[in-house]
C-alpha positions as CSV (number, residue, x, y, z in Angstrom):
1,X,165.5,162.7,87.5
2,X,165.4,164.6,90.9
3,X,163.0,161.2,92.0
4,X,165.6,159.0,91.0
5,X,168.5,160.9,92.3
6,X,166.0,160.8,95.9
7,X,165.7,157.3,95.8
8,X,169.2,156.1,94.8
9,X,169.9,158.4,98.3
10,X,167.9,157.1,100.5
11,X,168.8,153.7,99.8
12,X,171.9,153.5,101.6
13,X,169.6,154.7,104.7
14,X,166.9,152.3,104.0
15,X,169.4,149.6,103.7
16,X,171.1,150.8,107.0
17,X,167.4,150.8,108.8
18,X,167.0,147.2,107.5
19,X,170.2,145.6,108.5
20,X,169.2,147.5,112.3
21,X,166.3,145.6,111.8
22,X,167.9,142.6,110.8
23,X,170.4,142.7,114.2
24,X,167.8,143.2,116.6
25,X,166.0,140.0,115.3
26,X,164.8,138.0,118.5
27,X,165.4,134.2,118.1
28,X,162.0,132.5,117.5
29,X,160.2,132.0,120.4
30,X,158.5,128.7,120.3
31,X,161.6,126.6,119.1
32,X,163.7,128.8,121.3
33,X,161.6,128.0,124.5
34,X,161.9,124.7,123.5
35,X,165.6,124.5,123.3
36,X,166.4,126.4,126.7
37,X,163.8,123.4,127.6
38,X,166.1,121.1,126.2
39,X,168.5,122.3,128.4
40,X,166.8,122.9,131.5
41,X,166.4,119.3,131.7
42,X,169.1,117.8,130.7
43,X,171.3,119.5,133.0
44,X,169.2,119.0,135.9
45,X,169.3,114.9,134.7
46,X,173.0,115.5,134.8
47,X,173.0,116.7,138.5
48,X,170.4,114.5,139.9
49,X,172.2,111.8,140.5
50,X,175.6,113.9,142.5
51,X,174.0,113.5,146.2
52,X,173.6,109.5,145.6
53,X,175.9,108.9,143.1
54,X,179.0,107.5,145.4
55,X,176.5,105.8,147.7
56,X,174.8,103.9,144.6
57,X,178.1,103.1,143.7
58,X,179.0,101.9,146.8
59,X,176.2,99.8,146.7
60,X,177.2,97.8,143.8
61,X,180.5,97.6,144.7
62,X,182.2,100.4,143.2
63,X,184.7,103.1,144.5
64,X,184.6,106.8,144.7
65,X,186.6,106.9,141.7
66,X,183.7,104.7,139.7
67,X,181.4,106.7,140.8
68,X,183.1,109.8,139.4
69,X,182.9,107.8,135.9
70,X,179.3,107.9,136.4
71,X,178.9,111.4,136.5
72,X,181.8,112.0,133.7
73,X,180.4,110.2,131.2
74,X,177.2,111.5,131.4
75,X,178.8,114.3,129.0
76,X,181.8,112.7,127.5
77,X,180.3,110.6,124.9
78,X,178.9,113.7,123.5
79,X,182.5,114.2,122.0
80,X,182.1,111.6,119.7
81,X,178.8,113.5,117.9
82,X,180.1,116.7,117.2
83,X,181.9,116.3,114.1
84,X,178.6,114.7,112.9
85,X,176.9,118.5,114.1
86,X,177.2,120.1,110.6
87,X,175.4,116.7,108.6
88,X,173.0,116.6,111.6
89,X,171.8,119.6,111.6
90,X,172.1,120.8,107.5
91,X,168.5,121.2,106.7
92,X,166.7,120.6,110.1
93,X,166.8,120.6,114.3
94,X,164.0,118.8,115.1
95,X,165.0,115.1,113.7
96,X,168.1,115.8,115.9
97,X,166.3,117.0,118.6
98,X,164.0,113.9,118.2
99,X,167.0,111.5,118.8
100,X,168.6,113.7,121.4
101,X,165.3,113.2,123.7
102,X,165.1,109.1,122.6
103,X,168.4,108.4,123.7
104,X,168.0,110.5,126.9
105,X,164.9,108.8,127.4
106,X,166.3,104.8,127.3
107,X,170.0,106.4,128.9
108,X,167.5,107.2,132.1
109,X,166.0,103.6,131.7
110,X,169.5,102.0,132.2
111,X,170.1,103.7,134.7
112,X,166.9,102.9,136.9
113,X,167.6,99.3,136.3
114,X,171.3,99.2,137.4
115,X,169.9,97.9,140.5
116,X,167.7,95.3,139.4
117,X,170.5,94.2,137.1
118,X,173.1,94.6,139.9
119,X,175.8,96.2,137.1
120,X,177.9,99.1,137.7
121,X,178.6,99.2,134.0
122,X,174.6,99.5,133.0
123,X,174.6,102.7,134.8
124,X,178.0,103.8,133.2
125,X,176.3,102.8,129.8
126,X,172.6,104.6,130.6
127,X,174.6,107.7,131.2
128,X,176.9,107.2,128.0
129,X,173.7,106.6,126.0
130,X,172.2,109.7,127.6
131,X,174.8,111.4,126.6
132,X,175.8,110.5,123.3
133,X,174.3,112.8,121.0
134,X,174.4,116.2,123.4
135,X,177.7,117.2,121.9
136,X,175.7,117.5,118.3
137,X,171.9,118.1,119.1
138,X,172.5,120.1,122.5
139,X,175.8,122.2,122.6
140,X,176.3,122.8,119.4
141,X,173.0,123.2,118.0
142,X,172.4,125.7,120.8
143,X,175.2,127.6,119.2
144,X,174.1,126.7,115.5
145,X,170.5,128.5,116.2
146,X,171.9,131.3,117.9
147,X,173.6,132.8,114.8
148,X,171.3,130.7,112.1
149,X,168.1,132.7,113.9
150,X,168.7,135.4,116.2
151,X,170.0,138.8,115.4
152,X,173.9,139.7,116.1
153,X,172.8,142.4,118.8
154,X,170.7,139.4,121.0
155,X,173.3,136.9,120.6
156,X,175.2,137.5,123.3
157,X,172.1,138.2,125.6
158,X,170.6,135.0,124.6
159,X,173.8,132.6,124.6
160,X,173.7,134.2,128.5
161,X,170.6,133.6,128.9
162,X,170.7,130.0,128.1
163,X,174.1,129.7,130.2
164,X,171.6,131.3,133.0
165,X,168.8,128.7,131.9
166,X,171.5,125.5,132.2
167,X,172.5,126.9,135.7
168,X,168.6,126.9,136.8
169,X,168.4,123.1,135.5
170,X,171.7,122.2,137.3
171,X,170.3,123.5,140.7
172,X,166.7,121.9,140.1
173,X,168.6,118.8,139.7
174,X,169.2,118.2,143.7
175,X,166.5,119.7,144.5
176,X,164.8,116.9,142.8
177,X,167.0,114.3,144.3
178,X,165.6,116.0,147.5
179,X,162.3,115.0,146.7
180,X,163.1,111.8,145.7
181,X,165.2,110.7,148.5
182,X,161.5,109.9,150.2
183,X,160.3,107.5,147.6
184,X,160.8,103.9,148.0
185,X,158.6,101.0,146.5
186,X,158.9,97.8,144.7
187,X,157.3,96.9,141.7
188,X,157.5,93.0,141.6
189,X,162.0,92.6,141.5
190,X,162.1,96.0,140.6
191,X,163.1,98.7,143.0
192,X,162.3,102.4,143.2
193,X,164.1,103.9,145.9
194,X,166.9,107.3,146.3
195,X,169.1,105.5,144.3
196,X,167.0,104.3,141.2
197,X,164.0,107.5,141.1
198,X,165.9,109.7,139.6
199,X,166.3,107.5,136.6
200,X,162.8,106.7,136.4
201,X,161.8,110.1,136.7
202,X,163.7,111.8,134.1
203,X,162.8,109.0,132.1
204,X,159.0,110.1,131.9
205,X,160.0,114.0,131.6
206,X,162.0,113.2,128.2
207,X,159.3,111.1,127.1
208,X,156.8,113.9,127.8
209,X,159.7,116.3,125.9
210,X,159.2,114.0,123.1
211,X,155.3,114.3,122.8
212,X,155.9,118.0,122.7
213,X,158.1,118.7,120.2
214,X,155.6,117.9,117.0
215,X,154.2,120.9,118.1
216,X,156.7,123.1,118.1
217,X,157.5,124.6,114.4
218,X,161.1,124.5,112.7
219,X,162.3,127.8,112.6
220,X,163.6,130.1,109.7
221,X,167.0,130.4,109.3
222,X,167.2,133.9,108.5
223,X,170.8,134.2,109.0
224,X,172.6,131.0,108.0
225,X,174.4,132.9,104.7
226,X,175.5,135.4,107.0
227,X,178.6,134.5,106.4
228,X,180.1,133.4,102.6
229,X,181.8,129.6,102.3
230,X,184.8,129.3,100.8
231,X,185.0,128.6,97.1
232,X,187.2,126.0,95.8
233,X,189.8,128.3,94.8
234,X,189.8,129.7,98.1
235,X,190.0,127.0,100.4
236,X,193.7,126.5,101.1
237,X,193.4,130.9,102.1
238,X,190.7,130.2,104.5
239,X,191.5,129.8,108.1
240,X,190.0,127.1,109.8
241,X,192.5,127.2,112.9
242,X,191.7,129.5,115.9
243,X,194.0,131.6,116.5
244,X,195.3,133.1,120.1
245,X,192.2,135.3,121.3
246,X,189.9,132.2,120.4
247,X,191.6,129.9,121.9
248,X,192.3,131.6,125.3
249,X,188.3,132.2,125.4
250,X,187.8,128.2,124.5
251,X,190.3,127.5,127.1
252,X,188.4,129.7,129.8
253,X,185.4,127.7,128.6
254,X,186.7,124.4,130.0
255,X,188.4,126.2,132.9
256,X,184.8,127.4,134.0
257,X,182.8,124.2,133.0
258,X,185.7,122.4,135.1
259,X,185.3,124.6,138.0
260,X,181.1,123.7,138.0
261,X,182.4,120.3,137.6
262,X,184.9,119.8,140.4
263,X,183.1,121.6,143.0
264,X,179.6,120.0,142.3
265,X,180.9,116.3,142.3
266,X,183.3,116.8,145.5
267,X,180.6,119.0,147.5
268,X,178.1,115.9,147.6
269,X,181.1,114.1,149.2
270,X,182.5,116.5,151.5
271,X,179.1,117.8,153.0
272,X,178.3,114.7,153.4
273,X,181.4,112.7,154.5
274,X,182.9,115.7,156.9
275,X,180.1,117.7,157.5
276,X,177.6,114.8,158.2
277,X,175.0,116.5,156.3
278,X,172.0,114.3,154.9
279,X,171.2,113.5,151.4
280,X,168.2,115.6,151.8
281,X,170.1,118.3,152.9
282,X,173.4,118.5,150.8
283,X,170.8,118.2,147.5
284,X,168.9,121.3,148.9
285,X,172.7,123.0,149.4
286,X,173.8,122.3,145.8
287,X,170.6,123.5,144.3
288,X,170.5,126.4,146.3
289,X,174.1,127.6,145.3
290,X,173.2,126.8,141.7
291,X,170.0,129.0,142.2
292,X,171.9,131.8,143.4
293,X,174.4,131.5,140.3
294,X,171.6,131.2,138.0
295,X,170.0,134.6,139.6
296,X,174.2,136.2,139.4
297,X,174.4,135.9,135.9
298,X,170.9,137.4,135.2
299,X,171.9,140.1,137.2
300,X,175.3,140.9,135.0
301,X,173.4,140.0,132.2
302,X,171.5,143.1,132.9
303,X,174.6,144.8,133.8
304,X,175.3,145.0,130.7
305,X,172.2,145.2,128.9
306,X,172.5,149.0,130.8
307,X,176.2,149.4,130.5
308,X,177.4,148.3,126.9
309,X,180.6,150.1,127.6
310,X,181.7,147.4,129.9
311,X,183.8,144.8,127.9
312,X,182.9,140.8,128.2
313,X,186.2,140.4,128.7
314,X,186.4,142.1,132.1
315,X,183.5,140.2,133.1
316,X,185.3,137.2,132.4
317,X,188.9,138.1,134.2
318,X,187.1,139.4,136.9
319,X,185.2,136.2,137.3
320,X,188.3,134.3,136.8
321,X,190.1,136.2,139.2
322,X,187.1,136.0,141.7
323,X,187.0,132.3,141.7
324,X,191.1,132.2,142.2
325,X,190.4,133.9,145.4
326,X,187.2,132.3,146.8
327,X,188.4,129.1,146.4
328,X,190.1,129.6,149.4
329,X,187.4,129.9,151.4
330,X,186.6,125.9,150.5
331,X,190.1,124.6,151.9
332,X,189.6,122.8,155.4
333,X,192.7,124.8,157.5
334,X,191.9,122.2,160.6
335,X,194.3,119.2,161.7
336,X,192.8,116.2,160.0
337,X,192.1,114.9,163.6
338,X,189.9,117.5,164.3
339,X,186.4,117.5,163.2
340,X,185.1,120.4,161.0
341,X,183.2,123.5,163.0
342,X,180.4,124.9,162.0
343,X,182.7,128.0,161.1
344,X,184.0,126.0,158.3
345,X,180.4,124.5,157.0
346,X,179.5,128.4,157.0
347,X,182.7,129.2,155.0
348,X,182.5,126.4,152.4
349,X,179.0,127.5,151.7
350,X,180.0,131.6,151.3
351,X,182.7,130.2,149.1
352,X,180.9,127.3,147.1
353,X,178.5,130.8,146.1
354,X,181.0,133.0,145.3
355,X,182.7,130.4,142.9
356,X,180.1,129.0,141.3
357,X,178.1,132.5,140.9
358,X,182.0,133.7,139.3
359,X,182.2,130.1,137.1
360,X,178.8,130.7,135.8
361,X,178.9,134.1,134.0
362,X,182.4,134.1,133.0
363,X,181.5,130.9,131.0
364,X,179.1,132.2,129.2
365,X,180.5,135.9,128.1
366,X,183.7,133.5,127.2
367,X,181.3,131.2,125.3
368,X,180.1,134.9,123.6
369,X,184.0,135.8,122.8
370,X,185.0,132.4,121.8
371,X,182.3,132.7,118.8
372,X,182.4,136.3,117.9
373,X,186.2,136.2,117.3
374,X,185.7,133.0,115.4
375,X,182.9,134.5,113.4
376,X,184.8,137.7,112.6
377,X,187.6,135.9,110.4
378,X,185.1,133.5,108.6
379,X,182.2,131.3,108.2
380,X,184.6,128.2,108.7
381,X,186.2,129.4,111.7
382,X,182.9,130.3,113.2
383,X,181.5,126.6,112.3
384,X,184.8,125.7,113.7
385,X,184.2,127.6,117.1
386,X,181.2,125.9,117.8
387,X,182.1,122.7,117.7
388,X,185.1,123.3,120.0
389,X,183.3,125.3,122.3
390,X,180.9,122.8,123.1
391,X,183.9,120.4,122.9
392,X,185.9,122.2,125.3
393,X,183.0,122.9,127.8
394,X,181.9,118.8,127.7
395,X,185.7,118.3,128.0
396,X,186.0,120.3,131.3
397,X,182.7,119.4,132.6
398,X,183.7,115.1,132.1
399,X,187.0,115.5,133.8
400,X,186.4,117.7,136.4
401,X,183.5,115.3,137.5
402,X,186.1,112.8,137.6
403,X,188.7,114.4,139.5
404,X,186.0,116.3,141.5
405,X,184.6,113.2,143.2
406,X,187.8,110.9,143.1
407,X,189.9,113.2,144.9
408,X,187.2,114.1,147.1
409,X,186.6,110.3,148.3
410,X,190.3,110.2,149.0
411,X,192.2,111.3,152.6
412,X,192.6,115.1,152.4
413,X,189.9,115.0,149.5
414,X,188.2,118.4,150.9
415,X,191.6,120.2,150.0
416,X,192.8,118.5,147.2
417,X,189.1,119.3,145.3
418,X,189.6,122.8,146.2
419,X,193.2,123.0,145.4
420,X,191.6,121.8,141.8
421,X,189.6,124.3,141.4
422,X,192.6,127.2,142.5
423,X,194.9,125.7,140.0
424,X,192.4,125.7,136.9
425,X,191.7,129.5,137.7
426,X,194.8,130.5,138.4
427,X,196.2,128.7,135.0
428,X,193.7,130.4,132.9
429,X,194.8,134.0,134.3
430,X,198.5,133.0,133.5
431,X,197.8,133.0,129.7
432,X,196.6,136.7,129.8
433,X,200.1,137.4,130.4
434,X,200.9,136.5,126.6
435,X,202.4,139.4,125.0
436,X,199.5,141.1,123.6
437,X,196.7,138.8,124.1
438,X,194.4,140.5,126.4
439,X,194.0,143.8,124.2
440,X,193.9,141.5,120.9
441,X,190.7,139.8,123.1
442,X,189.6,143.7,124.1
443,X,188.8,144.7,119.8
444,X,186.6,141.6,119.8
């Protein structure tokens, strides 16, 4: 009896120890490699092509406007696969991973033979192809492994992380444009030049992905019944609507992910166009600003690895409010018949830092927020949450490359970019002033 009574009191403690196991679970290493791999490379195909983008445009005829459609819908399509996410990825990633790197593969082919073909709109369709299936096999199943495989005290960490990760591939991305800006050789008709590389290139990186991922094993999902579906009975009580907090931290999503997006497109213009900066040289600047945002967010990361006292959500406002201010640093205050100083290359640059170092971790602790508050009402919201945040994020990231490099192309553009990016910040921070909303956001 006094054996049984021990046992049947130690297993609340046992149970306790395992569900402390449980939390601390790290996400699978191979498979998770791969997907920060994923990407790595992706983002840096997606900012590749910013330093030649208007010129290739040009080229072919196109305006500045055009070529901001290029760089949009290199993530817009992605829209159109996420309510396809949860069929996609029921059983397995890989098959979706698979198709992901295909498409990416032939979207880079299109776009290396827009040239040759002399079409504006087989670029637009290479990058629409590219992205088509990164809303469901890249944003969301980043987001889908996270809380299918990795223990709730490493989620936020790792979601971070790979925040940190896309940041690296985004300022590789120029840096590589760099590189290529050298090349130039013809293969019969076909061209290979600053212009077309970068297609090429990227092209024969996802087809090296592809030989790769055989290798790499499908992980367990150790958490997927975390949390309980709905019953039949049940389904009209479950809430599948976010409600204020989630929606404030999805609408900080896009306001970040806009911010990236309107200050990358509109710096290749304006260090170019006012500054008279090279290609070689404004793809080094771009990478190097996303370089020192990838190294900022590791270093709150840790910040709060060490401190756990420290809420996300002053990361987030302070990020917010940090961009609202900096911005100002990227406004040119001289007549418009006056040529720029080097005073005001030195300032853009300090400022382009400052906000993009600011963009960057807010994202991803808003990203964190967005999904935790989803996931604490119910399984269906969470599900919910992360398709929207990857919705939201591709929705900022599409328009702001737009608006980014149209405005910049036009009279004044160097203002009216920055005067974006104030505006999105500064809007964001208005919410907060909803009655109640920034200490519901606090017990998250």
């Amino acid at each position: 009896m006094n054996n049984g009574t021990k046992e049947l009191a130690e297993t609340p403690r046992l149970a306790l120890v395992a569900t402390e196991e449980d939390d601390n679970e790290p996400m699978p290493r191979a498979f998770g490699n791969y997907v920060l791999l994923v990407t790595f490379v992706n983002l840096a195909n997606y900012t590749v092509v910013l330093p030649t983008a208007h010129n290739y445009s040009a080229s072919l005829g196109g305006s500045g406007w055009f070529a901001g459609l290029i760089v949009a819908v290199a993530l817009a399509p992605g829209l159109l696969s996420l309510p396809l996410a949860p069929r996609i990825l029921r059983s397995r990633y890989k098959p979706g991973l698979a198709a992901l790197v295909v498409l990416c593969a032939m979207g880079n082919a299109c776009y290396g033979l827009g040239q040759l073909a002399g079409s504006l709109w087989l670029l637009v369709a290479g990058q629409a192809l590219r992205a088509l299936l990164w809303g469901a096999c890249g944003r969301a199943l980043v987001q889908h492994v996270v809380y299918a495989c990795c223990g709730k005290s490493r989620r936020s960490a790792w979601t971070a992380r790979q925040g940190n990760i896309g940041f690296f591939g985004m300022g590789m991305g120029p840096v590589v444009a760099a590189g290529l800006s050298k090349v130039s050789f013809k293969v019969g008709a076909l061209s290979v030049d600053q212009y077309t590389a970068p297609g090429w290139f990227f092209c024969v990186v996802w087809l090296l992905m592809l030989l790769v991922l055989p290798l790499i094993p499908e992980p367990e999902r150790r958490f997927e019944t975390e949390f309980v579906r709905c019953t039949n009975g049940e389904e009209r009580k479950c809430v599948v609507w976010p409600d204020g907090k989630t929606l404030w931290c999805l609408f900080s999503v896009m306001a970040c992910a806009g911010t990236v997006a309107v200050w990358e497109t509109s710096a290749a213009i304006v260090t170019q166009r006012y500054f008279g900066w090279s290609v070689w040289t404004t793809s080094l600047f771009i990478g190097a600003v996303f370089f020192s945002s990838m190294i900022g967010g590791e270093l709150v990361r840790c910040l709060l690895k060490r401190k756990p006292s420290l809420h996300e959500l002053d990361v987030t406002v302070t990020g917010l409010a940090m961009i609202l201010i900096c911005s100002s640093m990227l406004y040119n205050y001289l007549p418009s018949s006056q040529s720029p100083t080097h005073s005001y290359e030195v300032t853009y640059a300090l400022g382009s830092i400052l906000v993009l170092n600011a963009a960057n971790y807010s994202r991803n602790y808003s990203v964190a927020m967005a999904l935790r508050s989803a996931a604490s009402v119910s399984g269906e919201m969470k599900d919910m949450a992360v398709g929207a945040q990857a919705a939201f994020m591709m929705t900022g990231r599409s328009g702001g490359a737009l608006l980014g490099m149209g405005l910049a192309a036009m009279p004044g553009g160097a203002n009216a970019s920055a005067g974006l990016v104030t505006g999105i910040s500064g809007f964001c921070l208005l919410l907060l002033a909803v009655p109640k909303l920034h200490s519901a956001i606090r017990e998250v």
